[in-house]
PDB file of N, CA, C and O in Angstrom:
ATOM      1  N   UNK A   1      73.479 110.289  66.200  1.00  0.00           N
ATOM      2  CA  UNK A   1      74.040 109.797  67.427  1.00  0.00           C
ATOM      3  C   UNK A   1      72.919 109.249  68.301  1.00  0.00           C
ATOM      4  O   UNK A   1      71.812 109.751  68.496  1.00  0.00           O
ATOM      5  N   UNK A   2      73.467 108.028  68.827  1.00  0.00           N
ATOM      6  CA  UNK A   2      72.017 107.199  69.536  1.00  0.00           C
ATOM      7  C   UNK A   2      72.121 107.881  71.235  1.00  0.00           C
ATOM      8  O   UNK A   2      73.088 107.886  71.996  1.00  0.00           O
ATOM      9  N   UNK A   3      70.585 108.475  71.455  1.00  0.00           N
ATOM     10  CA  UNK A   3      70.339 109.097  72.925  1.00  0.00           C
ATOM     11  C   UNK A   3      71.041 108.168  73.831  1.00  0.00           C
ATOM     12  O   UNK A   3      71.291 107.105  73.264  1.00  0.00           O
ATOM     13  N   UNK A   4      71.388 108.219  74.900  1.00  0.00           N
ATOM     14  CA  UNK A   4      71.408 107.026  76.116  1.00  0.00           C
ATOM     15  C   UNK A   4      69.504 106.773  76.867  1.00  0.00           C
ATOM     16  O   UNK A   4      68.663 107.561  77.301  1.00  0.00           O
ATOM     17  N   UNK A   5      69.529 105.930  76.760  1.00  0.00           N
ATOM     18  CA  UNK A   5      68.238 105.533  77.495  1.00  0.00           C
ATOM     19  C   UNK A   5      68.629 105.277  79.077  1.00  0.00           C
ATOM     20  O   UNK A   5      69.740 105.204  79.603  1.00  0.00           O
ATOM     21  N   UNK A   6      67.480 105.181  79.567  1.00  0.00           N
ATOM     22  CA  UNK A   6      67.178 104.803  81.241  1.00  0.00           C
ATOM     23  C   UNK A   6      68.597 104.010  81.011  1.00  0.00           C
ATOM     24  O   UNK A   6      69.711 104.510  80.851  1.00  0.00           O
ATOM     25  N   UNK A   7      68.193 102.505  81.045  1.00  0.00           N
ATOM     26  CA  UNK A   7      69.197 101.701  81.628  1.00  0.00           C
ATOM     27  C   UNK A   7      70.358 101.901  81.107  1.00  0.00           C
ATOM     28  O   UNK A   7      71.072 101.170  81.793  1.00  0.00           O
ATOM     29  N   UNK A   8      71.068 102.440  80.298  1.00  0.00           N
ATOM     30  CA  UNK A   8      72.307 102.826  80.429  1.00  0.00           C
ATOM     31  C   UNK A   8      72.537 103.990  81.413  1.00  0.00           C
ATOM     32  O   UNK A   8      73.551 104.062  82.108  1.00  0.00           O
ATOM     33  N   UNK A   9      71.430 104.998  81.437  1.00  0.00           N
ATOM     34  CA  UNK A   9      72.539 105.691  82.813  1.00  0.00           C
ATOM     35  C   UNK A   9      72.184 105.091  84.048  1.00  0.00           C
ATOM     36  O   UNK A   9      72.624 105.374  85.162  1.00  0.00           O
ATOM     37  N   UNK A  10      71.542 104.438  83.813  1.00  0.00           N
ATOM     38  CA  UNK A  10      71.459 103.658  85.568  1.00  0.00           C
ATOM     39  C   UNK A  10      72.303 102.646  85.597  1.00  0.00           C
ATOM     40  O   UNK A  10      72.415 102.208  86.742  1.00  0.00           O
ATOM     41  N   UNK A  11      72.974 102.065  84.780  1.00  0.00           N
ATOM     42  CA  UNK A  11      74.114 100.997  84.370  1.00  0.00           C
ATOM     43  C   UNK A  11      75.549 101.996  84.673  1.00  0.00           C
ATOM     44  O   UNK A  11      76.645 101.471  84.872  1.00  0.00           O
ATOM     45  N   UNK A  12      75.346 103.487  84.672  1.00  0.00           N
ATOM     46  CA  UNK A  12      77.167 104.000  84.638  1.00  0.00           C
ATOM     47  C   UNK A  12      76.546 104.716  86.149  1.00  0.00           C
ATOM     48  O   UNK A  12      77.327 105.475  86.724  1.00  0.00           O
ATOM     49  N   UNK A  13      75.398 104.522  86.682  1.00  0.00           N
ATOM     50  CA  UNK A  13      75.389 105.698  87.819  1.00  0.00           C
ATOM     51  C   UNK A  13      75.753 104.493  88.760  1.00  0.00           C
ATOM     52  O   UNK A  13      76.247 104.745  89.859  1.00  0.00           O
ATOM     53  N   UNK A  14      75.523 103.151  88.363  1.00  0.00           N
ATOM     54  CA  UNK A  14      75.813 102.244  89.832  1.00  0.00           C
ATOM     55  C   UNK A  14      77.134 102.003  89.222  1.00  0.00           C
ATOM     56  O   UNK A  14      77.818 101.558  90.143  1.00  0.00           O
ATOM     57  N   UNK A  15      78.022 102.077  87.897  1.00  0.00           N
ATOM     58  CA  UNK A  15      79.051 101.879  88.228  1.00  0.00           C
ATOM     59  C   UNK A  15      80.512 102.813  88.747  1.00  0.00           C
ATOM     60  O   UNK A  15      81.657 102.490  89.065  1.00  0.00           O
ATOM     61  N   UNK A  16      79.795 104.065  88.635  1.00  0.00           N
ATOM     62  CA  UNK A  16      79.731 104.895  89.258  1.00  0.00           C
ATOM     63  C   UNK A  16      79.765 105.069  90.996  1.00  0.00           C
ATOM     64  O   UNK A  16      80.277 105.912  91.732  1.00  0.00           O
ATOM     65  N   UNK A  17      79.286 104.339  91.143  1.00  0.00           N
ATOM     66  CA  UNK A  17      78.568 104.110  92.674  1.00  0.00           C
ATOM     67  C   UNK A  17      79.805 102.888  93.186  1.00  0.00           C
ATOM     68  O   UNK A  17      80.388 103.223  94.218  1.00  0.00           O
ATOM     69  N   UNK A  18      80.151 101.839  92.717  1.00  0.00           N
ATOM     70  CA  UNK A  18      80.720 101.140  92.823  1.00  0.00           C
ATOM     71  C   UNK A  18      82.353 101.686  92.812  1.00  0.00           C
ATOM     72  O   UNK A  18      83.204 101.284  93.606  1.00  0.00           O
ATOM     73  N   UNK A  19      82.506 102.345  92.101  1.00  0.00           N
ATOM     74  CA  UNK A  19      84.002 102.785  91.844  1.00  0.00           C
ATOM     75  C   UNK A  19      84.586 103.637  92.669  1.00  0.00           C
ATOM     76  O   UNK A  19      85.794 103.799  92.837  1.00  0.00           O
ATOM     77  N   UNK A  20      83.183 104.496  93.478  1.00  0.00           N
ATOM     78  CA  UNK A  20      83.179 105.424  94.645  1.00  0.00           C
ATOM     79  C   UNK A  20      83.478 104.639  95.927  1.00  0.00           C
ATOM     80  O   UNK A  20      84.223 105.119  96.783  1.00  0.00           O
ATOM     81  N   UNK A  21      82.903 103.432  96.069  1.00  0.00           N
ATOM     82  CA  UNK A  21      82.653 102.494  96.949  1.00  0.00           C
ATOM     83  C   UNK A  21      84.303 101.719  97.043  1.00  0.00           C
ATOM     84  O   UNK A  21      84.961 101.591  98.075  1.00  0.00           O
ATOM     85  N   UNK A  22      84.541 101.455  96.213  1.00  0.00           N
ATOM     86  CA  UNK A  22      86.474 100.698  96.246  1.00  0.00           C
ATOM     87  C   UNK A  22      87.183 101.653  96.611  1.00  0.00           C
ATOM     88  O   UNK A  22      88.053 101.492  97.467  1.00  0.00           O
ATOM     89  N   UNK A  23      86.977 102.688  96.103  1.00  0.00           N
ATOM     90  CA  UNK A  23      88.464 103.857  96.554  1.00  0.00           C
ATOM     91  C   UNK A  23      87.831 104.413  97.797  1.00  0.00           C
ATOM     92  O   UNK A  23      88.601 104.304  98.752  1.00  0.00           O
ATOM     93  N   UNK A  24      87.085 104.777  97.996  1.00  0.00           N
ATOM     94  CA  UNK A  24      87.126 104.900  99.723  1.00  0.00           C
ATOM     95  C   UNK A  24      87.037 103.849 100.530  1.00  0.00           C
ATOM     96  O   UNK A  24      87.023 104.121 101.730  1.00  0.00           O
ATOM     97  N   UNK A  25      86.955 102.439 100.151  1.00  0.00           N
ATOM     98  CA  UNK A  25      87.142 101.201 101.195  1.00  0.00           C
ATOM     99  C   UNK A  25      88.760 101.210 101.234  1.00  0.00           C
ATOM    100  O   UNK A  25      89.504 101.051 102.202  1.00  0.00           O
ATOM    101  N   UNK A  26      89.080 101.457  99.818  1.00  0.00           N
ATOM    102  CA  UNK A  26      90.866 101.354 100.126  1.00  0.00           C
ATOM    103  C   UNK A  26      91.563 102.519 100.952  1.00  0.00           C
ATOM    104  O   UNK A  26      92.678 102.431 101.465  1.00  0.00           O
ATOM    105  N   UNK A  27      90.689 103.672 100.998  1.00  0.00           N
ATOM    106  CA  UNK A  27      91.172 104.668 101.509  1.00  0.00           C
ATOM    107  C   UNK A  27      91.047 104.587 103.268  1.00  0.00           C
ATOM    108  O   UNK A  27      91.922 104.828 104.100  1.00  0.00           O
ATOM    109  N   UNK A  28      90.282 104.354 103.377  1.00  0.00           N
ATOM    110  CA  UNK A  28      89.627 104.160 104.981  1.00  0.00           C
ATOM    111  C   UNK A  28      90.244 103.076 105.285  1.00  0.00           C
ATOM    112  O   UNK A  28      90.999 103.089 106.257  1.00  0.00           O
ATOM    113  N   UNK A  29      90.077 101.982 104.579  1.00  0.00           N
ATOM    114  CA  UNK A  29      91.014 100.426 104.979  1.00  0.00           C
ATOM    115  C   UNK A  29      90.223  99.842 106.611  1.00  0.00           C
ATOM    116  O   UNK A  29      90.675  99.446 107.685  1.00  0.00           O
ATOM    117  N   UNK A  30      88.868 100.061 106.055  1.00  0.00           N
ATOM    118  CA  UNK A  30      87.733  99.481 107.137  1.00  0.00           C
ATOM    119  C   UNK A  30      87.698 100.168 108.110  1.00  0.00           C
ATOM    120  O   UNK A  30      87.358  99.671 109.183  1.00  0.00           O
ATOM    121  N   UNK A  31      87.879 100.879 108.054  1.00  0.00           N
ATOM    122  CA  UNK A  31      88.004 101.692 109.660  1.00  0.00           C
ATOM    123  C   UNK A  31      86.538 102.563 109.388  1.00  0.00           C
ATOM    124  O   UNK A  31      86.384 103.494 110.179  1.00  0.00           O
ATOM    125  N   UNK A  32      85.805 102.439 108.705  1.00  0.00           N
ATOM    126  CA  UNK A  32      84.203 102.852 108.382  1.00  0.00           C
ATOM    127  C   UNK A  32      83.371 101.684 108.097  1.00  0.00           C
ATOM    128  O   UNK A  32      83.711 100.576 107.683  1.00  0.00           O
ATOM    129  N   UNK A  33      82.273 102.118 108.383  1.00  0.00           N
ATOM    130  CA  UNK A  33      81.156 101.098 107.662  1.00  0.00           C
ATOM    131  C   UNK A  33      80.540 101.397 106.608  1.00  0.00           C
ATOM    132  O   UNK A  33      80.569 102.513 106.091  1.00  0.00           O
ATOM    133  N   UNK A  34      79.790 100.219 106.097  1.00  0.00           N
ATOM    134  CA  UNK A  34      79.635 100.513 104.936  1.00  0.00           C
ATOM    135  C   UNK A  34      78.873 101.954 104.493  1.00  0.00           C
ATOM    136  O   UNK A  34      77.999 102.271 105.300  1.00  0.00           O
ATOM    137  N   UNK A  35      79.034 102.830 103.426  1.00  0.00           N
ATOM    138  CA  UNK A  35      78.538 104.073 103.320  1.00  0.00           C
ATOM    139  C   UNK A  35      76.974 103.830 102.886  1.00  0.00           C
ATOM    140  O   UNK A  35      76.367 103.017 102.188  1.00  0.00           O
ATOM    141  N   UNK A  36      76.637 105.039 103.722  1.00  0.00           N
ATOM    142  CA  UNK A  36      74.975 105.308 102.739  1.00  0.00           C
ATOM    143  C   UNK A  36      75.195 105.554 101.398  1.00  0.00           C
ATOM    144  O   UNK A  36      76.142 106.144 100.878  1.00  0.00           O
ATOM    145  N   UNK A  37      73.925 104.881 100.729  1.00  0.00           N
ATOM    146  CA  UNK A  37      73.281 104.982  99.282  1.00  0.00           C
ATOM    147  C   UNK A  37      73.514 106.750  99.076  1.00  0.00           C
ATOM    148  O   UNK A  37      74.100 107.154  98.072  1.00  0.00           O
ATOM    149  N   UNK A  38      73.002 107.705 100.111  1.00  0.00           N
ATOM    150  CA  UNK A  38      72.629 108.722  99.151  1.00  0.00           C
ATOM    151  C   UNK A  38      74.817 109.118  99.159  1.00  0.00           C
ATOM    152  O   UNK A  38      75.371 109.480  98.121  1.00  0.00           O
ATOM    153  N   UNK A  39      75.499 108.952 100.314  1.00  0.00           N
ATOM    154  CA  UNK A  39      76.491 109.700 100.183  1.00  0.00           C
ATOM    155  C   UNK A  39      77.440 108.819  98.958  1.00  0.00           C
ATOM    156  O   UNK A  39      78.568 109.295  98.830  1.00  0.00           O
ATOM    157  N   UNK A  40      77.204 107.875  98.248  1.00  0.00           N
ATOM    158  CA  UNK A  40      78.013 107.263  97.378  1.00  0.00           C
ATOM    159  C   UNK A  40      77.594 108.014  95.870  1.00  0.00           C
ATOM    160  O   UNK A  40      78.386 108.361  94.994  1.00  0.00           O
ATOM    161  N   UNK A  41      76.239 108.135  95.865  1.00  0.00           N
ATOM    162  CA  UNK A  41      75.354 108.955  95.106  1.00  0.00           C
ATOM    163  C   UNK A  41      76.036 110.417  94.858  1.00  0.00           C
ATOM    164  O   UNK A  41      76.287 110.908  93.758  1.00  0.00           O
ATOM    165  N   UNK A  42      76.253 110.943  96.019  1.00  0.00           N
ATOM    166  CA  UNK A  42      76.972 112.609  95.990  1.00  0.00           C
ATOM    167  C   UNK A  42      78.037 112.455  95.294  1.00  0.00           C
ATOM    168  O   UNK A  42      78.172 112.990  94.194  1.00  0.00           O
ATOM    169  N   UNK A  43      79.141 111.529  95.971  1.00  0.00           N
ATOM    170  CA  UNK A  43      80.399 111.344  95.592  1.00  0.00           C
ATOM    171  C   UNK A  43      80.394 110.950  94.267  1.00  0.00           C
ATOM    172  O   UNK A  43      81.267 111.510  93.605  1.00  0.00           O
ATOM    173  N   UNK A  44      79.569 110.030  93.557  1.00  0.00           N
ATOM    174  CA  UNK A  44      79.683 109.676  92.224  1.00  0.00           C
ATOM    175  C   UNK A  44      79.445 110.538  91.123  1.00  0.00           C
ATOM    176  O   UNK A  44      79.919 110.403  89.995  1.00  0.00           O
ATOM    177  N   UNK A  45      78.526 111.616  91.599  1.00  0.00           N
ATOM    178  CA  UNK A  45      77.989 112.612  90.606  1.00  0.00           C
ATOM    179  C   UNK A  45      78.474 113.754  90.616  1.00  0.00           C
ATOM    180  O   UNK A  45      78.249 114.703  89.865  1.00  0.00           O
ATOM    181  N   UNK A  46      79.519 113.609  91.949  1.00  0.00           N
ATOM    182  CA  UNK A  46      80.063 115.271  92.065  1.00  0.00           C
ATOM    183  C   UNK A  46      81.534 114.838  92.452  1.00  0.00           C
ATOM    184  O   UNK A  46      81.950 114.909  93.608  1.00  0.00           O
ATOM    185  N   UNK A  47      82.397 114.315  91.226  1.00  0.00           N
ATOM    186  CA  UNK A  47      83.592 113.956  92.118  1.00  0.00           C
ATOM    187  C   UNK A  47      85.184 115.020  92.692  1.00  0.00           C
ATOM    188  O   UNK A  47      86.147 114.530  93.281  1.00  0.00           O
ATOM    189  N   UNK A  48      85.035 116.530  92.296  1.00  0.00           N
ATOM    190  CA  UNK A  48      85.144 117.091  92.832  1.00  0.00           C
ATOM    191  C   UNK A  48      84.140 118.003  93.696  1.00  0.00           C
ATOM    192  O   UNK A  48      83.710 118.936  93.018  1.00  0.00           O
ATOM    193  N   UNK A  49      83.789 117.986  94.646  1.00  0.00           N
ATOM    194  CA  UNK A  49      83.353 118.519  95.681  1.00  0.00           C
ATOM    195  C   UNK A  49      84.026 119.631  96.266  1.00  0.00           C
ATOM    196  O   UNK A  49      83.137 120.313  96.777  1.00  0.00           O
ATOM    197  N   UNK A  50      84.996 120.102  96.433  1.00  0.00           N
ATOM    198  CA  UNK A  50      85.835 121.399  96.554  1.00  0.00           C
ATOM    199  C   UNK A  50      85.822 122.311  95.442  1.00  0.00           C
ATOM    200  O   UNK A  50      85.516 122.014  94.288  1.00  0.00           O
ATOM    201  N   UNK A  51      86.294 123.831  96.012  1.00  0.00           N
ATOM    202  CA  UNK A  51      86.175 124.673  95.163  1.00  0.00           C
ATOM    203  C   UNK A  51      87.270 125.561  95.593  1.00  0.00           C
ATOM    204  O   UNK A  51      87.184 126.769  95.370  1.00  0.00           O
ATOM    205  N   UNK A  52      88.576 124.917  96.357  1.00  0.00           N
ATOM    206  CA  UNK A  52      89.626 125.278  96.604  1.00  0.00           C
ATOM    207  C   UNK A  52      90.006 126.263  95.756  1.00  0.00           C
ATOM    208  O   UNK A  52      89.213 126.622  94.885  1.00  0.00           O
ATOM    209  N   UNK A  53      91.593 127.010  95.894  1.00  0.00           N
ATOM    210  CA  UNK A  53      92.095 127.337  94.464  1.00  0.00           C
ATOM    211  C   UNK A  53      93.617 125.884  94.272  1.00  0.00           C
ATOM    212  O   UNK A  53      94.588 125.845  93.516  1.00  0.00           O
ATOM    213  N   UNK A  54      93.197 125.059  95.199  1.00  0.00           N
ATOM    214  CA  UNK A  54      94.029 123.931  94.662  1.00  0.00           C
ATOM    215  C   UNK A  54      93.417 123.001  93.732  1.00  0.00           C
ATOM    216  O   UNK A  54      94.129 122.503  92.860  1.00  0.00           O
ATOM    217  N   UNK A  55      91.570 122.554  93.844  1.00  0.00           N
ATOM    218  CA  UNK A  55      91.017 121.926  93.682  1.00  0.00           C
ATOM    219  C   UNK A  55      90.296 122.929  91.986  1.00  0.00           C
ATOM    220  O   UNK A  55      89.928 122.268  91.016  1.00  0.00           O
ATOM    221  N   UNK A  56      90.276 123.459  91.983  1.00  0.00           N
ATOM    222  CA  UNK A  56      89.574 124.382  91.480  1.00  0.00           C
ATOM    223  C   UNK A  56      90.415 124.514  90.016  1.00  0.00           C
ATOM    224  O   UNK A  56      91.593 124.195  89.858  1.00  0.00           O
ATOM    225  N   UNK A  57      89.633 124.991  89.128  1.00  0.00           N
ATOM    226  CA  UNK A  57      90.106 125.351  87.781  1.00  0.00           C
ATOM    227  C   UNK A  57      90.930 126.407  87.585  1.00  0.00           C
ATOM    228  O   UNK A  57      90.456 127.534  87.730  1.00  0.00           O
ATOM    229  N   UNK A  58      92.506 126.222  87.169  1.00  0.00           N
ATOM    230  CA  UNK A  58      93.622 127.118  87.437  1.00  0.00           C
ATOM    231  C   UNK A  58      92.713 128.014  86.106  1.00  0.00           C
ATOM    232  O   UNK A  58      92.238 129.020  86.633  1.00  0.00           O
ATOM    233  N   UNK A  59      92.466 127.977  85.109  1.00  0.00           N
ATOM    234  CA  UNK A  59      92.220 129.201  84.420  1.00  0.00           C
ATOM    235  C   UNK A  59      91.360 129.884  85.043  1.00  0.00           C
ATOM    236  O   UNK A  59      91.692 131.067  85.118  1.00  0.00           O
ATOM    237  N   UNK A  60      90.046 129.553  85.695  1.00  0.00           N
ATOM    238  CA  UNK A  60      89.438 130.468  86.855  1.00  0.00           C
ATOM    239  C   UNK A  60      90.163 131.544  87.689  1.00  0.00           C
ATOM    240  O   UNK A  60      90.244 132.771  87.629  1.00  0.00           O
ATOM    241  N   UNK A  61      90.560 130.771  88.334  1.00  0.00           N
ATOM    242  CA  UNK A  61      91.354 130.812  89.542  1.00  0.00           C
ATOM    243  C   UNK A  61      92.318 132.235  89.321  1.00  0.00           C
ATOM    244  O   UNK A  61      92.074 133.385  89.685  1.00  0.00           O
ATOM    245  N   UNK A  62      93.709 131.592  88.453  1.00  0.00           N
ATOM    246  CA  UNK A  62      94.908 132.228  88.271  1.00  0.00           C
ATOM    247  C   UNK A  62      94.792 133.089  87.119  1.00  0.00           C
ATOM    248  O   UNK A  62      95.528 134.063  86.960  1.00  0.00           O
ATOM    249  N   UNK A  63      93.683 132.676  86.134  1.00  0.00           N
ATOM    250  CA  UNK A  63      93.959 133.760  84.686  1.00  0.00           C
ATOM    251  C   UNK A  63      94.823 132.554  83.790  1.00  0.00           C
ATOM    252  O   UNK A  63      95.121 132.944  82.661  1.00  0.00           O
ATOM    253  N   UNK A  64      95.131 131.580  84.023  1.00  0.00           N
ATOM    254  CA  UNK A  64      96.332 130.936  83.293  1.00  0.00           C
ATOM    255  C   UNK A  64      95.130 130.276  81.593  1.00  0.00           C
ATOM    256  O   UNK A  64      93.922 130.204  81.366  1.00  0.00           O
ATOM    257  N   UNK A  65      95.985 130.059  81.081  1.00  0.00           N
ATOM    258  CA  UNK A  65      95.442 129.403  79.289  1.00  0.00           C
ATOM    259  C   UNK A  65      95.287 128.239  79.375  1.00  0.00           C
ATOM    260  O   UNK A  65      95.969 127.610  80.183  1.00  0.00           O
ATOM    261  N   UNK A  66      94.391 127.629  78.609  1.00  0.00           N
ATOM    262  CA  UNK A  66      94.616 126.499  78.406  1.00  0.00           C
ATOM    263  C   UNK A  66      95.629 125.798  77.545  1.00  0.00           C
ATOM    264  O   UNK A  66      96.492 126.489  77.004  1.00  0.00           O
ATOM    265  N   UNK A  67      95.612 124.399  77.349  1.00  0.00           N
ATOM    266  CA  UNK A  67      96.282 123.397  76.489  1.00  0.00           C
ATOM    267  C   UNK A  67      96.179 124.241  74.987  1.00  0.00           C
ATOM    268  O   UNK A  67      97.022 124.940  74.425  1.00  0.00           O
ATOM    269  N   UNK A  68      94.822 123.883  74.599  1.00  0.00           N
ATOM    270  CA  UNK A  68      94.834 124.167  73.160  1.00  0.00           C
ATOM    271  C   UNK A  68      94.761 125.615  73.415  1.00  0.00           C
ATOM    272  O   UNK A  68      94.381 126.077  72.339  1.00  0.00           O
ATOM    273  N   UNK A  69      94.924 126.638  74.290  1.00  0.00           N
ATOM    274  CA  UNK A  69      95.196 128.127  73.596  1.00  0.00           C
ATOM    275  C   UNK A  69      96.708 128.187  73.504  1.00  0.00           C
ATOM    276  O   UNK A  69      97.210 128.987  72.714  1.00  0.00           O
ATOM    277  N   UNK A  70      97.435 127.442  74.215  1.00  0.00           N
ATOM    278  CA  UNK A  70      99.004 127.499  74.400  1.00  0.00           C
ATOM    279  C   UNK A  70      99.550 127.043  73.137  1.00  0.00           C
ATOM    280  O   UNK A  70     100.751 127.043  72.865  1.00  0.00           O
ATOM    281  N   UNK A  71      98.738 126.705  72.482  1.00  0.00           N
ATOM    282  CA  UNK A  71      98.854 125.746  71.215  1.00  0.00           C
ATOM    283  C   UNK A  71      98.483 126.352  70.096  1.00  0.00           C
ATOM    284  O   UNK A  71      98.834 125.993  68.972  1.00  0.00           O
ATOM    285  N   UNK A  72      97.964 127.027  70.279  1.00  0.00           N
ATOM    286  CA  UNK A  72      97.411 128.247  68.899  1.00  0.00           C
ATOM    287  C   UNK A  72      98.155 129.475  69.365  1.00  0.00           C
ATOM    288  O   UNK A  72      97.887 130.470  68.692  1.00  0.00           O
ATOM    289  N   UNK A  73      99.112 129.680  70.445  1.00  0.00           N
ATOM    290  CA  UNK A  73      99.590 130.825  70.486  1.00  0.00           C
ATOM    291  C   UNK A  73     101.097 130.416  69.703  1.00  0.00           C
ATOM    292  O   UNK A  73     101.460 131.022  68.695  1.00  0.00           O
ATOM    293  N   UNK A  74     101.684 129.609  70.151  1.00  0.00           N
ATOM    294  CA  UNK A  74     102.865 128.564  69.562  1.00  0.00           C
ATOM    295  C   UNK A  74     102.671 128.782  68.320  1.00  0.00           C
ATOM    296  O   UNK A  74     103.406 129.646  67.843  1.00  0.00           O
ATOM    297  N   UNK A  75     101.560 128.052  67.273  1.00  0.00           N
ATOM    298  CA  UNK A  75     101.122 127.987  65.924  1.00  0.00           C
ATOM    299  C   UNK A  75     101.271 129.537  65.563  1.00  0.00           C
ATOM    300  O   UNK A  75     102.240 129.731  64.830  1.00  0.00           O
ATOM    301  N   UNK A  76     100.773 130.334  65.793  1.00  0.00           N
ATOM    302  CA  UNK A  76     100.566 131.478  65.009  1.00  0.00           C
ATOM    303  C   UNK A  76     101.818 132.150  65.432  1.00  0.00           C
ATOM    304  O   UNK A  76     102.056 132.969  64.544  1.00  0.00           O
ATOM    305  N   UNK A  77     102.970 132.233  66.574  1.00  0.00           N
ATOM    306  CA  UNK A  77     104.414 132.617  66.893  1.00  0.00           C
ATOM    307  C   UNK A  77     104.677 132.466  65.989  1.00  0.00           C
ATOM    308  O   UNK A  77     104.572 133.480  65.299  1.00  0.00           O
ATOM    309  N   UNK A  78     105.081 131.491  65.418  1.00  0.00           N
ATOM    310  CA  UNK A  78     106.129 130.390  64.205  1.00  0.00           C
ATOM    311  C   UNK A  78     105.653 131.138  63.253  1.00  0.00           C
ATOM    312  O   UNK A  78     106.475 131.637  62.484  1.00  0.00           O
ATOM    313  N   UNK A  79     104.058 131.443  63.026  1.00  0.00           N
ATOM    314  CA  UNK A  79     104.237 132.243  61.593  1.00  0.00           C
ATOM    315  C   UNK A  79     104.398 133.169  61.029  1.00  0.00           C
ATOM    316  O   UNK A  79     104.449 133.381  59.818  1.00  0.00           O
ATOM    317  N   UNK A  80     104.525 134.033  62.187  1.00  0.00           N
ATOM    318  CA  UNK A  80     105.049 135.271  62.143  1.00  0.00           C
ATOM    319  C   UNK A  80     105.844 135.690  62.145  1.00  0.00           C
ATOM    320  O   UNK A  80     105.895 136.918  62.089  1.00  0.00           O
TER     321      UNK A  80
END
């Protein structure tokens, strides 16, 4: 498997940066100026930022299973 070099992650961190940059211009709908470099930076690399228990990982959180354990519990029901 080929490493990623420099310019590819600096190619997904600005597009990254960019994609952060449209959905909060659409969100705000100009009523901000343009954002700082470092806070587009935060937002791109950390796109949940909360640690709600809304935001947050329900198996953490609640105890609940995942997809594929719900799925191997199903599988092995049936064969029993």
């Amino acid at each position: 498997m080929k490493t990623r070099d420099r310019s590819a992650r600096r190619h997904h961190a600005a597009r990254r940066k960019a994609r952060v940059e449209r959905v909060l211009a659409h969100l705000l709908a100009g009523r901000q100026g343009r954002l700082r470099l470092c806070v587009k930076g935060v937002l791109a690399d950390t796109p949940a930022r909360c640690s709600c228990w809304m935001c947050a990982n329900p198996r953490r959180i609640f105890g609940e299973t995942t997809i594929q354990e719900r799925r191997l519990f199903a599988t092995t029901d049936d064969e029993s």
